[in-house]
N, C-alpha and C positions, 0 to 999 in steps of 0.2 A: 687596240683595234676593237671598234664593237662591232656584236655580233648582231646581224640583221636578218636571223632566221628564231625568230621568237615566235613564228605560225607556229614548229613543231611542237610549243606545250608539250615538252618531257618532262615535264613538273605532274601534267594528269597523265602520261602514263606510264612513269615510274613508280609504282608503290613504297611503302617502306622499307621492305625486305627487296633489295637483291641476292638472288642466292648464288652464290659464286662455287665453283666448281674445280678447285684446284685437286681437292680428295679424289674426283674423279679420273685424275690422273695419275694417282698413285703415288700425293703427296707424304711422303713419311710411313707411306703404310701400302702395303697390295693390297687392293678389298679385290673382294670376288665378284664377278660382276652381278649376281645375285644380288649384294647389298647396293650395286651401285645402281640399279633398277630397285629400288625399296626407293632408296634415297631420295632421286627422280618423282616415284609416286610420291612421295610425302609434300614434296614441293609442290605437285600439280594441286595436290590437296587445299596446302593449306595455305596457298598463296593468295594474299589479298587482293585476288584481281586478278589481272592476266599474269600470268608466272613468267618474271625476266632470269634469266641466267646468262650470268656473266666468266667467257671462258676464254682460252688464248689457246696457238698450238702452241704455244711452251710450256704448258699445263701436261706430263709426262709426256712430251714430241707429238703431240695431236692427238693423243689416250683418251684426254677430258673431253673433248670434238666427238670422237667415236663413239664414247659411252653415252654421252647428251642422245645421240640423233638415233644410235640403238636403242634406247631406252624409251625413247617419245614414241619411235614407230612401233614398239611392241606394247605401249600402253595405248595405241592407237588415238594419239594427241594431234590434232590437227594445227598445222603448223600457224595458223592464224591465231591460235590462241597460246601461244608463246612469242616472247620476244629472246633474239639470242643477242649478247655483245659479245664480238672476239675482237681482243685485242693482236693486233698483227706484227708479225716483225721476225716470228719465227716460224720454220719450214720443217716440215720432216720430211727424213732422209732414212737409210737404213740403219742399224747399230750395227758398227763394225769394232768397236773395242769391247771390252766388257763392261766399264761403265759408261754413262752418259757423258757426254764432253760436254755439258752445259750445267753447273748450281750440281755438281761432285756429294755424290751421300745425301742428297735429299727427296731424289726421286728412285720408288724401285718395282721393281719388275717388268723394267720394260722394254720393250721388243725391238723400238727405233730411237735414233736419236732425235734432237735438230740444230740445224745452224740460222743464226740472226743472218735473217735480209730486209735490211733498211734501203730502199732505195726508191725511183719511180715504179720499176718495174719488177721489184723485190716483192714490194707491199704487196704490188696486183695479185703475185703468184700465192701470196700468202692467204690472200683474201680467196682466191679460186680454189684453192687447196684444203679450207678451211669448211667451204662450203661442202666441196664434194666428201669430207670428212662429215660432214653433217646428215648426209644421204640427202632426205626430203625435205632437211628442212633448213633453213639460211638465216644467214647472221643480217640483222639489220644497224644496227650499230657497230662503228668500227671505229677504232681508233689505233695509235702507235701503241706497240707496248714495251716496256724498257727504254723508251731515248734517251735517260739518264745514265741506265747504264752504257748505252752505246757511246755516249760520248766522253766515258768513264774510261776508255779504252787509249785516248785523243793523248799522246807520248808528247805534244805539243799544242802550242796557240795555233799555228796554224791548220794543224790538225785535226783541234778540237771545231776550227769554222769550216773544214771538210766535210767533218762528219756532221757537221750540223743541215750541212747544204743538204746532206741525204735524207736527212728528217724532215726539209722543207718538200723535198723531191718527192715525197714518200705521200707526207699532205694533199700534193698538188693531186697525186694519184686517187685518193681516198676525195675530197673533193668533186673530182670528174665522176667520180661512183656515185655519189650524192645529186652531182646533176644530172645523170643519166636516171635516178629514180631507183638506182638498186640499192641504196642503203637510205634510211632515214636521218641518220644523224654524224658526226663525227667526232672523235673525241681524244683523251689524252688517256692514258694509265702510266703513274712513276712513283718509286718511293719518295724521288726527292721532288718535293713540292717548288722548289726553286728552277729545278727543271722545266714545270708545268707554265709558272710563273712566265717565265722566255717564251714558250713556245704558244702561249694564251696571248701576249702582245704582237704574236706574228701573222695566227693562223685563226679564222674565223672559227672554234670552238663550238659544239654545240653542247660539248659535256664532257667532264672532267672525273676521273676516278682518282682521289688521296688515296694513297697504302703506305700505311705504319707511321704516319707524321702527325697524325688529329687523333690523338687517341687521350686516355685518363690519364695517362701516364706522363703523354709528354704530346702541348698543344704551344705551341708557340703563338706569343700577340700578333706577331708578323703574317702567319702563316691565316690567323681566323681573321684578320683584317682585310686579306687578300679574296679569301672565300666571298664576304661582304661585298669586296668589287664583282668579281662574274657575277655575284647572285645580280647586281644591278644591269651587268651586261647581258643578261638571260642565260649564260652559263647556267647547266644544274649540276650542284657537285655529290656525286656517291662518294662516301668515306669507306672505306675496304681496310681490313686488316687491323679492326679496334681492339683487338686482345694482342698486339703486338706480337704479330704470327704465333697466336698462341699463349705467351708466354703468361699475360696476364691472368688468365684460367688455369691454367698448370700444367705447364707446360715447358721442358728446360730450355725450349729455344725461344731466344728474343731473335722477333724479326728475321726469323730462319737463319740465327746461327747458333750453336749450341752455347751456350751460357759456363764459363770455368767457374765455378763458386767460388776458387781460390782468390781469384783475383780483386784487385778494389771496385772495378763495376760489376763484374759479377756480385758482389755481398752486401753494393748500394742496391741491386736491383731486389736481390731477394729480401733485403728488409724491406722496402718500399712496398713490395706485395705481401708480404707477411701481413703488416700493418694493415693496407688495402682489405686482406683478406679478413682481418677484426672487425674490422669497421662494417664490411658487409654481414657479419655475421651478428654482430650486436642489432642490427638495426633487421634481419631477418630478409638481406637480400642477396640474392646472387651474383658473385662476383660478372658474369659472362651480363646481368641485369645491367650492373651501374655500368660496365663496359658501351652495351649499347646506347644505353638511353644518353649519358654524354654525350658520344659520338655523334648520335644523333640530332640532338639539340644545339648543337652548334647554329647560328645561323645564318641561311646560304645552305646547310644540306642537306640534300632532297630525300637519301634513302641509306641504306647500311647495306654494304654486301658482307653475308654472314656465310661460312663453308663451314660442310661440319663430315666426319667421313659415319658418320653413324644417323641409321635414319631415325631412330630413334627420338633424335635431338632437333629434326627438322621441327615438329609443330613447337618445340620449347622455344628455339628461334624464333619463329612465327609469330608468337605470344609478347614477344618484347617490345613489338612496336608498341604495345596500349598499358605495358607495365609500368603504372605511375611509382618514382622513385621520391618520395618526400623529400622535402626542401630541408630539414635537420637534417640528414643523413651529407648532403653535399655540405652545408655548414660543419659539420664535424668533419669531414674532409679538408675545408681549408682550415682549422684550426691546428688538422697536424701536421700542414704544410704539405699534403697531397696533391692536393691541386690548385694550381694559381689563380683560376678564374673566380 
């Protein structure tokens, strides 16, 4: 299906850096909200433009939501000069177990849980929820978040075209919000890019978020082939998750699961970064360096959502949109069979 909303130009007001805000929901780690207000400042800083942040309430049950919209009102950020994306689909609710009943040990200290609502009027709540989570200030891009997971769940075929109808349903909802003039755009967020794939031939798209599929590590032909079509359809794609949630910077979890070293992926994965991490260092670049600029350069991708729980790392982030990576250093990359391209 092409998309026939190519006025919006989120090509000019996307910059390179999205900063994506999972830390601020207390991925992997409590930060105190002191730091999660640093963090915030450093982004308004040193953002090339107008600063977008890219957040979900599944981001610790609508934690990253709160901290976003606390954080801008006490740096007195007027909401015109941010842009927010929340990806939709999860609600908060109260915590009534001791852990979260959503992604087990990876999110802590937190107060609520939530539950996935994919529907017409699932999305909406999600969307309304998300804002008033935000106090003053509103998300303008929306998209589903997880449909792959949701239909990850589908115990059959016929169930997997249930839950899909919900994802349609879901659309149509997000859609009406766009004609109504409350959101500017609307979009997709999934790890599985064949997910996106389906749901880009069904639904007029105006943007796409990749996470953990277009990374150094692992870029399939299929997958930057596909990129190339939306980028013709006026699709712009943000690539998310190019350290392979972490893991390629050092981190023991690939893709938010913790890594067994014992095992025979586990000990492919660690020499492939060992090696990665030589190579960066003979040539005197940083591993999180050749991470972006890849992912980046892909082309079809408009920008990189980069998360970081330390504000410290916000302007090092910032800095990699214009860090030239020499063309030796990717040459010696495919000569050790790192990277296929």
């Amino acid at each position: 299906m092409q998309n026939n909303n190519k006025h919006l130009n989120l090509n000019r007001q996307l910059p390179p850096i999205v900063f994506g805000t999972s830390g601020l929901g207390n991925l992997y780690v409590e930060l105190p909200f002191k730091e999660k207000l640093a963090i915030v400042r450093e982004c308004i800083k040193y953002a090339p433009g107008k600063a977008v942040f890219d957040t979900a309430g599944k981001y610790g049950a609508g934690l990253s939501l709160e901290s976003i919209g606390k954080s801008l009102s006490q740096l007195n950020v007027e909401p015109s000069e941010v842009l927010i994306s929340n990806k939709l689909g999860w609600y908060q609710v109260p915590l009534t177990t001791e852990e979260p009943t959503f992604e087990s040990g990876v999110w802590k200290g937190l107060k609520n849980d939530a539950v996935q609502k994919i529907s017409y009027d699932g999305i909406l709540a999600c969307f309304h929820q998300g804002n008033a989570l935000l106090g003053d200030y509103t998300a303008h891009l929306v998209s589903v978040h997880d449909p792959d997971e949701y239909l990850a769940n589908a115990k059959s075929l016929e169930e997997g075209e249930e839950l899909y109808r919900d994802i349609l349903d879901a659309y149509r909802a997000l859609a009406e919000l766009k004609a109504e003039g409350k959101v500017l755009g609307i979009g997709v967020g999934a790890k599985n890019w064949k997910v996106i794939q389906r749901i880009a031939n069904d639904v007029a798209l105006d943007w796409v978020m990749i996470a953990n599929s277009l990374t150094v590590y692992n870029h399939p032909k299929e997958l930057i082939d596909f990129i190339g079509e939306l980028e013709k359809r006026g699709v712009v794609v943000i690539n998310s998750a190019v350290f392979n949630g972490g893991f390629l910077v050092g981190s023991d979890y690939y893709n938010y699961q913790l890594i067994d070293k014992d095992t025979v992926e586990g000990k492919a994965l660690y020499a492939w970064r060992d090696k990665f991490w030589t190579l960066c260092a003979r040539f005197d670049i940083l591993p999180a360096e050749a991470c972006f600029n890849f992912g980046f350069n892909i082309p079809g991708v408009c920008s990189v959502a980069l998360n970081t729980t330390k504000s410290e790392k916000v302007r090092h982030n910032a800095a990699m949109a214009t860090k030239d990576i020499p063309t030796v250093f990717w040459n010696a990359m495919r000569e050790e069979g790192l990277i296929l391209l």
